[in-house]
C-alpha positions in Angstrom: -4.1 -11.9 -33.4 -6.3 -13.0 -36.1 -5.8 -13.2 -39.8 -8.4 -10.9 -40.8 -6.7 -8.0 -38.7 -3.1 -8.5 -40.3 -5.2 -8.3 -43.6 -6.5 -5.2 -43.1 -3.3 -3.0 -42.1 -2.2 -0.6 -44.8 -0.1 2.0 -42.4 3.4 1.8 -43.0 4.2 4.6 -41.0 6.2 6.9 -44.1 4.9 10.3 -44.6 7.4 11.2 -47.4 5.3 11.3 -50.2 1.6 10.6 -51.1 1.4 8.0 -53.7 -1.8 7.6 -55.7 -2.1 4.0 -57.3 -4.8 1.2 -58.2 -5.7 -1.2 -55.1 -7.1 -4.7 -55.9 -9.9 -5.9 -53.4 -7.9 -7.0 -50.7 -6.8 -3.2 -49.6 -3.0 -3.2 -50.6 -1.3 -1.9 -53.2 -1.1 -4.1 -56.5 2.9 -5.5 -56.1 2.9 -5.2 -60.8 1.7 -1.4 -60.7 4.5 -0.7 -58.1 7.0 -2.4 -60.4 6.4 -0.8 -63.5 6.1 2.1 -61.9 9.4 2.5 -60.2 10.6 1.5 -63.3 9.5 4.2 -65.3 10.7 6.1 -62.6 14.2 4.9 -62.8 14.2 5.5 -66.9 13.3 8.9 -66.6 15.5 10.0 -64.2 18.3 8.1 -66.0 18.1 10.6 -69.0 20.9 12.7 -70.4 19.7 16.5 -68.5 18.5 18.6 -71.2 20.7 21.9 -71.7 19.7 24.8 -70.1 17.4 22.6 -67.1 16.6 25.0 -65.0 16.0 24.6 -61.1 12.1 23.4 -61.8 13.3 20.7 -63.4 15.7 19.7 -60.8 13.2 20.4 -58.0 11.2 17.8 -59.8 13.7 15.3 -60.6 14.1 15.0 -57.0 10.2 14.4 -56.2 10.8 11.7 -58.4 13.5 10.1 -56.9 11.4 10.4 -53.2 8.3 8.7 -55.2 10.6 5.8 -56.2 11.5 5.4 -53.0 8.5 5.5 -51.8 7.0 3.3 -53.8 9.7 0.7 -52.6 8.9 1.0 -49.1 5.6 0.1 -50.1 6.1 -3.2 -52.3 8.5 -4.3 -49.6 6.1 -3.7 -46.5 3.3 -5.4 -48.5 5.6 -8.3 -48.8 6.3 -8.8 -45.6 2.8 -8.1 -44.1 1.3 -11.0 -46.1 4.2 -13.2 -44.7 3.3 -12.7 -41.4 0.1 -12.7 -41.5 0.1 -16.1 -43.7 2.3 -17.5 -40.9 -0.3 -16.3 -37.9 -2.9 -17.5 -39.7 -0.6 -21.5 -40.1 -0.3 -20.9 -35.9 -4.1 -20.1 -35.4 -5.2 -22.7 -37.3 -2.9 -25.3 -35.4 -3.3 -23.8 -31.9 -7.5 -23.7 -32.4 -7.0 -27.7 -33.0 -4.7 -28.6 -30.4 -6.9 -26.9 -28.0 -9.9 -28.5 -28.9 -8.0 -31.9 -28.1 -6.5 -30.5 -24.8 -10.2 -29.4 -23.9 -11.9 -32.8 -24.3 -8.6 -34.8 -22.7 -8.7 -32.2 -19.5 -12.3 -32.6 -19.5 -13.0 -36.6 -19.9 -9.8 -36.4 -16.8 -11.9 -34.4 -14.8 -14.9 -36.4 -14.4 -12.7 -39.3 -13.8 -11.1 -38.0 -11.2 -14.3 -37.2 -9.8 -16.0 -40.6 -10.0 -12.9 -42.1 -8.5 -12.7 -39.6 -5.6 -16.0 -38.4 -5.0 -15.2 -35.3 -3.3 -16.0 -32.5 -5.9 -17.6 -29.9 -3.6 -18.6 -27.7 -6.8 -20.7 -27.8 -9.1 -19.1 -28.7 -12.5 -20.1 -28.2 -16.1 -21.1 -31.3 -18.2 -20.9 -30.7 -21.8 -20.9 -32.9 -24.9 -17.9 -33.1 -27.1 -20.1 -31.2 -29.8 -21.0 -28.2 -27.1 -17.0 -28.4 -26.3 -15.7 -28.0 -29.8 -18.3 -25.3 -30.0 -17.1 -22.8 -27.4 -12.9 -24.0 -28.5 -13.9 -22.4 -31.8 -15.8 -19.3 -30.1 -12.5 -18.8 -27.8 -14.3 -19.1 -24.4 -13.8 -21.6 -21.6 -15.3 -23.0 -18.8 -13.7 -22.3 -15.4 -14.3 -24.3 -12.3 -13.4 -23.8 -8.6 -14.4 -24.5 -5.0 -13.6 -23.0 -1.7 -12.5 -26.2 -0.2 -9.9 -25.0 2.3 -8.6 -22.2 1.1 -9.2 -21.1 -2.4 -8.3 -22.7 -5.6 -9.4 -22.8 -9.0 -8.6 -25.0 -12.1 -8.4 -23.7 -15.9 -6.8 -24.5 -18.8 -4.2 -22.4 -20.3 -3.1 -21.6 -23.7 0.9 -21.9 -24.6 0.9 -19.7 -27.3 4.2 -20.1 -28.1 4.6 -23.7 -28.3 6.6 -24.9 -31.6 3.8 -26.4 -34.2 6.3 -29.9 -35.0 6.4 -30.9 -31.1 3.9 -33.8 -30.7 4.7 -33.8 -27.2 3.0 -30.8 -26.5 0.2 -31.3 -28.3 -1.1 -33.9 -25.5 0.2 -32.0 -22.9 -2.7 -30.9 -20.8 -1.3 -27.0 -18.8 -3.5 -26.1 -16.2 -3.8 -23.1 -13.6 -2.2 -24.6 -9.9 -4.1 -24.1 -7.0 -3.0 -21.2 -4.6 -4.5 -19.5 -1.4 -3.1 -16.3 -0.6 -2.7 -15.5 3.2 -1.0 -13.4 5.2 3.1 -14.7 6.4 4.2 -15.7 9.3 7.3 -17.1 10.9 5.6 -20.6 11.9 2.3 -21.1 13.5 3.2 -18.9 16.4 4.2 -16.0 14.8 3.2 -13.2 15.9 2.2 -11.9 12.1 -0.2 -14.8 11.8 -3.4 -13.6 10.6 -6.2 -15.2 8.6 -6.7 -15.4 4.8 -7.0 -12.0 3.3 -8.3 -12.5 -0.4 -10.6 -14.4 -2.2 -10.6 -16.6 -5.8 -13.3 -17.0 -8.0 -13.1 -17.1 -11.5 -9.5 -16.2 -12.5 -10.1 -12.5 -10.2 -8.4 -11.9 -7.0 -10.2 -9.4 -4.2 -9.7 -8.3 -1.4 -11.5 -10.1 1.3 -11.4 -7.6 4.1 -8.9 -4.2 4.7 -7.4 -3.6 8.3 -8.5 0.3 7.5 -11.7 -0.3 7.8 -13.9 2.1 10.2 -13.6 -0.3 13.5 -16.8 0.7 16.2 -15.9 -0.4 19.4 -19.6 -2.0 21.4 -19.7 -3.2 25.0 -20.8 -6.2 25.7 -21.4 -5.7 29.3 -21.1 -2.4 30.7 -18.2 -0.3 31.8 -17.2 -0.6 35.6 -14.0 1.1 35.8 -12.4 4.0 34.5 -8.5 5.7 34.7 -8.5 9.7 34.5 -5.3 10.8 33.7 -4.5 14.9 33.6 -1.9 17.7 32.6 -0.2 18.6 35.4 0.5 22.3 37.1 -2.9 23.3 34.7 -6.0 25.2 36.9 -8.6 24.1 34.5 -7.9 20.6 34.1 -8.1 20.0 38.1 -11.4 21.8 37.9 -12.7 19.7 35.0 -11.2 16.6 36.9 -13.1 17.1 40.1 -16.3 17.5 38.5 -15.7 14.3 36.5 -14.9 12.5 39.1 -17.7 13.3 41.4 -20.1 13.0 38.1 -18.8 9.3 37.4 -18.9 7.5 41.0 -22.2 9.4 42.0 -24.4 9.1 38.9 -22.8 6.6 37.2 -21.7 4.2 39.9 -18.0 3.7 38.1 -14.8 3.0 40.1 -12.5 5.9 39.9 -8.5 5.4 39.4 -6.3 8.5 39.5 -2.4 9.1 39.6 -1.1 9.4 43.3 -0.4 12.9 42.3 -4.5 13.4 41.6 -5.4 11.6 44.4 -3.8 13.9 47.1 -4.7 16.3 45.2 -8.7 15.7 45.0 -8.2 14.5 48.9 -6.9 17.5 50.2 -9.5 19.4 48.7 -12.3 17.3 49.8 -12.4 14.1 52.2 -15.3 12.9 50.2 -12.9 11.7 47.4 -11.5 9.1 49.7 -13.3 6.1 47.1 -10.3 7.2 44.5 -8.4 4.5 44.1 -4.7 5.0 42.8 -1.4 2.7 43.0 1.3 2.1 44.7 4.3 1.4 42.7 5.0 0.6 39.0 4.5 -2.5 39.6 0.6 -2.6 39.9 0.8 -0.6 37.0 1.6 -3.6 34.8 -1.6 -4.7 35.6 -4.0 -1.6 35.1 -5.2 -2.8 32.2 -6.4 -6.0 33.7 -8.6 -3.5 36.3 -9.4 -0.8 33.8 -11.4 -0.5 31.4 -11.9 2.7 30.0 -9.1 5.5 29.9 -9.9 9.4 30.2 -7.4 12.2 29.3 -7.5 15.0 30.1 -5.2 17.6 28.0 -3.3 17.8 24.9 -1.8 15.5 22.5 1.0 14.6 25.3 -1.1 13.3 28.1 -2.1 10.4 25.2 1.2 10.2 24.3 1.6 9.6 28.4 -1.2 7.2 28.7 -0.1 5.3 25.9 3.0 4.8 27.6 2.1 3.9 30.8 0.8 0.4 29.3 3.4 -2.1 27.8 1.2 -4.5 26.1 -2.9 -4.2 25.6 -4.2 -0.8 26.0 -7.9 -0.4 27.2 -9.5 2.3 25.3 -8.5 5.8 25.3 -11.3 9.0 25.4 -9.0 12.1 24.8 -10.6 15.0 26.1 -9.4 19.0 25.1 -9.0 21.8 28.3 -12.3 23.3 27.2 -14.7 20.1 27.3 -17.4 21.7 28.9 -19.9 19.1 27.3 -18.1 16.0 29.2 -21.1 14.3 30.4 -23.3 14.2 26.9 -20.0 13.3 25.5 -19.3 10.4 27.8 -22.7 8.9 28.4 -22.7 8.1 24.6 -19.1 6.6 25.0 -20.5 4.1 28.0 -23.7 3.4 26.3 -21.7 2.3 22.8 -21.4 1.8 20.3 -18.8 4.2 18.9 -16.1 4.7 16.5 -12.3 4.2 17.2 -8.9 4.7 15.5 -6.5 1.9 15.9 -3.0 3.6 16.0 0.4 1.5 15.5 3.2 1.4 17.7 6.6 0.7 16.9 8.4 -1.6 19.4 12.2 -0.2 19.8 14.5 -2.5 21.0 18.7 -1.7 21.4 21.2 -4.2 20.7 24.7 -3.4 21.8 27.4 -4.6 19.5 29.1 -6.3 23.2 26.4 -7.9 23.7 26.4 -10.5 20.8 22.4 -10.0 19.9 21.3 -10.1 23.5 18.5 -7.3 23.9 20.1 -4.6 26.7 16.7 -3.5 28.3 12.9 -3.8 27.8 11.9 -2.8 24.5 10.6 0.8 24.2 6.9 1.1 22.8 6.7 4.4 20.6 3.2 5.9 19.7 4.8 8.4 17.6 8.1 8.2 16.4 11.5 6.8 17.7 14.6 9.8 16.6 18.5 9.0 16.0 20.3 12.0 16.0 23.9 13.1 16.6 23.0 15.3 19.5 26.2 17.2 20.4 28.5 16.4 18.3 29.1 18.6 15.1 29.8 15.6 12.9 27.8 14.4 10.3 24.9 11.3 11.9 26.1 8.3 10.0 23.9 5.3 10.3 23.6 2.1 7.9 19.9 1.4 7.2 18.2 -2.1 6.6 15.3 -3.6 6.2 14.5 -7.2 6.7 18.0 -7.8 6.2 18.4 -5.9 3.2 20.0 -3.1 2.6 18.3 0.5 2.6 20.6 3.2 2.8 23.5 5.0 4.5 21.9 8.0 6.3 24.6 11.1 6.4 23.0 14.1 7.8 21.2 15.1 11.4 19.4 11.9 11.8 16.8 10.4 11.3 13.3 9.7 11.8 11.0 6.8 12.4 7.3 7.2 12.7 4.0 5.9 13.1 1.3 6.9 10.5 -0.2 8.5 13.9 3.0 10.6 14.5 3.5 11.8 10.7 2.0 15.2 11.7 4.5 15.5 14.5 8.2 15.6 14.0 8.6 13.4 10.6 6.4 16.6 8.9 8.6 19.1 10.1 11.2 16.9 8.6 9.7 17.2 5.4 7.3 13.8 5.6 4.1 13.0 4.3 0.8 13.7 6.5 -0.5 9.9 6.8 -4.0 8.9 7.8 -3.5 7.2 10.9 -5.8 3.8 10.0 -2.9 3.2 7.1 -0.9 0.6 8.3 2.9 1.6 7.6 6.3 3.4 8.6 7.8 6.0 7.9 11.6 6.6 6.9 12.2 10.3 7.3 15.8 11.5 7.5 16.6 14.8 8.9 18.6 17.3 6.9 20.2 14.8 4.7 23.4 15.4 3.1 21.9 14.4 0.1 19.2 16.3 -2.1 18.0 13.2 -3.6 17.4 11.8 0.1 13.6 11.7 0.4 11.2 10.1 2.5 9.4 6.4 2.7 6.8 4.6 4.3 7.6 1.0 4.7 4.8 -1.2 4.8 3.8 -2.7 8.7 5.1 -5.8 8.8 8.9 -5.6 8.0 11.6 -4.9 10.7 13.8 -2.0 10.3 17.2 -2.2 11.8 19.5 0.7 12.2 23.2 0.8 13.4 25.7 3.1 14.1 29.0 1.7 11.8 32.4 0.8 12.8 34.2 4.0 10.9 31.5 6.2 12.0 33.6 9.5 13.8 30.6 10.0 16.7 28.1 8.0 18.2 24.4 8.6 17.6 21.6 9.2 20.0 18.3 7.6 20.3 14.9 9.1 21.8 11.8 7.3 22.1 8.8 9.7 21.9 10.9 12.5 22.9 11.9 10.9 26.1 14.4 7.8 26.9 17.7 9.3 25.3 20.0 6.3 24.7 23.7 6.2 23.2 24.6 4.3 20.3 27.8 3.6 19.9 29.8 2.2 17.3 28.7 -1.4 15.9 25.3 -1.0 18.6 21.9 -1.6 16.6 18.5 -0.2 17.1 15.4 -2.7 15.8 11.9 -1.2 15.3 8.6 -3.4 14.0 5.1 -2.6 14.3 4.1 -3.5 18.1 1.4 -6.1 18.2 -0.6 -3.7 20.7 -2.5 -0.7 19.1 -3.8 2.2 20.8 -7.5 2.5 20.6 -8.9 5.9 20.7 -12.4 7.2 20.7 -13.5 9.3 17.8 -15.6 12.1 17.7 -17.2 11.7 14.5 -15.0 9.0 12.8 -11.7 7.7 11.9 -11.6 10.1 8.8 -13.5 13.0 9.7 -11.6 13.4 13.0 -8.1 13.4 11.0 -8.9 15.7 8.4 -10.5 18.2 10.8 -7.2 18.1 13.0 -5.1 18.9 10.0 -6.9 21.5 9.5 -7.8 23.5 12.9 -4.8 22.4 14.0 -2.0 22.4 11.1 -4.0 24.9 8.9 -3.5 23.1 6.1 -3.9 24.6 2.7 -5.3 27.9 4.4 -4.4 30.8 2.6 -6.2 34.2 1.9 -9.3 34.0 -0.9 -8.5 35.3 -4.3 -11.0 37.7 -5.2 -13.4 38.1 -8.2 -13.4 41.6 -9.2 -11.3 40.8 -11.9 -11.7 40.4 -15.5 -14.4 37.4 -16.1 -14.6 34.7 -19.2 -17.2 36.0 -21.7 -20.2 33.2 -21.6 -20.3 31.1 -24.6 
């Protein structure tokens, strides 16, 4: 803060009284006046009381005494305002020449360093000690940087609260250390490795790129096979599948897989579907998406839910399709000619740890596309389950359960639960209890990356249940742990329009969001102005 501005305060802040007196040229009240007239103040009210005052005279008496103290306020704010600002004004003045002595030390080290070296891959400013001492005195300074693996950047700082008598620091030169940000990772091989995500130029930090960014999917050689997978026990869906069928292997020369259901199906209505291809056991189907590379649906939101789980790692892209797709063919001769938009959505990978088992995972982990559920299913106790996250501690949940989701499954179970509707491009996941004992309970979403753990405590008085996208029940008994983190393998689905417009469309045809009747207009109207 400079001088000049301390100068030019006059606000106290007291609105007791308003005070007219002489002001010198400077802007604050002459310190003599004030004296001499507090004084006279004093005198007056010191006095012997006339006989007879009447109640004017006491009213103003007591003006009086709040202009005296007034006027005291004053005298000893001015006081201390020209201390400070005489003391600001000592700092500036010995900050302004220490820096100009730091600037031409850090800059005569510079080139130095760069003669000796001769590896400076920027470009760097060469000044004179005159130019120098002119921008120290105009408060600016240079900056320099390269993006020399990573990002860095080199600038000197100010230490405005370094004590004036220290010589030491005077010849200290401070400067900014270099840094790249990049994304964490447990070692090389982690699995959370990624690449640098911001970059450094000029004392700003941006973002380099976003991972919700609209993400169009182009082949780069075309399309050969294709999984169709229906509703069952559904008349229109096996009439839409036969024409698809014959549609893709005669005019578009694709191979055909099917369930083994479809297949006997489409065979016992016509021997010419004997090219459908199918498999055996679920063995082969570990490999389907080494064979396939495009996956229909054919049905509702459950027959993704039931392709998505069919595949325990990569998943080939998915091309949901409603009961009433009458357009199929327009529809899916833009999806094989590409390019076109898809919607990355996050599993969870679910993994149960039994306390007996002394960390040892008890089965293949579960891959959830919408949420994973602990409840206390039959029991009429109270769900009690000890919450963390990456080791540290959340909460203890006391109520029905609770809910983990994906951002894809926050307009299934967790929003009936009372959680937030979540575009599914936003990397995260959601804490959603059920019924909570608690009115203060409310719901989170935990950024991608950390691992939630949940487990069932020693004094608990029942056991807990977990489901896995409504299927996979498993019991959770006292001291047993269930572990969920984002799986490493998204599920790619085609978009109609894009990521966005497909989302808010299905909240509202399908959820009806903020639908409600029109208010009408025949009422009373603002006059115009």
């Amino acid at each position: 803060m400079s001088p000049s501005k301390l100068d030019s305060t006059d606000s106290f802040g007291h609105e007791e009284a308003s005070v007219s007196c002489s002001k010198p040229e400077n802007g604050c009240v002459d310190s003599l006046s004030i004296f001499h007239s507090e004084k006279a103040v004093e005198e007056l009210l010191q006095q012997t009381p006339v006989a007879g005052m009447d109640e004017h005279l006491i009213e103003f008496s007591e003006a009086l005494r709040t202009v005296a103290k007034a006027l005291r306020r004053a005298a000893e704010g001015k006081a201390s305002a020209q201390a400070e600002a005489a003391e600001w004004k000592r700092r500036y003045e010995l900050e302004r020449t220490r820096n100009i002595q730091m600037e031409r030390k850090a800059r005569m080290a510079e080139q130095f360093s760069a003669e000796k070296n001769g590896d400076i891959d920027c470009e760097r400013v060469k000044n004179s000690d005159n130019q120098s001492m002119l921008q120290n005195e105009s408060n600016e300074y240079s900056e320099t940087g390269c993006m020399k693996h990573g990002i860095w950047s080199h600038e000197v700082l100010r230490d405005r609260e370094s004590d004036s008598n220290s010589n030491a620091d005077r010849n200290k030169i401070m400067r900014k250390a270099s840094f790249k940000l990049s994304w964490w990772c447990n070692g090389e091989n982690g699995d959370q490795h990624k690449h640098d995500i911001v970059s450094f130029e000029r004392g700003n930090i941006t973002t380099a790129e976003r991972s919700s960014k609209q993400i169009s999917l182009k082949w780069e050689s075309d399309p050969q096979t294709v999984l169709i997978l229906t509703k069952p026990n559904s008349v229109s869906v096996r009439i839409l599948c036969v024409q698809m069928v014959r549609w893709l292997r005669e005019r578009k020369k694709l191979n055909v897989y099917v369930e083994p259901r479809v297949k006997v199906e489409l065979v016992a209505e016509s021997s010419n579907f004997s090219y459908v291809q199918t498999w055996k056991d679920d063995s082969e189907i570990s490999h389907l998406h080494m064979k396939v590379d495009l996956v229909i649906t054919l049905g509702g939101d459950g027959t993704v839910l039931w392709a998505a789980s069919m595949f325990k790692g990569p998943v080939p892209p998915i091309v949901p399709f409603s009961l009433d797709s009458e357009h199929f063919k327009d529809c899916l001769d833009s999806v094989l000619r590409g390019p076109i938009s898809i919607t990355l959505r996050h599993r969870l990978l679910c993994r149960v740890v039994r306390d007996a088992a002394k960390n040892e995972y008890e089965t293949e982990p579960f891959l959830v596309l919408n949420e994973v559920t602990i409840d206390r299913g039959i029991s009429s106790y109270l769900t009690n389950l000890e919450c963390y996250c990456d080791n540290s501690f959340v909460t203890c949940v006391q109520g029905d359960g609770l809910i983990l989701s994906t951002t894809s499954g926050s307009t299934a179970y967790s929003l009936a639960a009372g959680g937030s509707m979540v575009h599914p491009q936003v990397p995260g996941i959601l804490f959603t209890p059920i019924c909570p004992h608690s009115l203060s309970f409310r719901p989170l979403i935990l950024p991608e990356h950390v691992t939630v753990r949940i487990m069932v405590p020693f004094n608990s008085r029942s056991p807990a249940w977990a489901s896995f996208d409504g299927k996979d029940r498993k019991l959770l008994a006292a001291g047993d742990a269930l572990l969920c983190s984002m799986a490493p393998w998204p599920v790619p689905t085609a978009c109609q329009v894009d990521s966005t417009n497909d989302f808010l469309r299905s909240i509202h045809d399908g959820l009806h969001w903020n639908l409600r009747k029109t208010q009408s207009f025949d009422g009373p109207r603002d006059r115009d102005l």
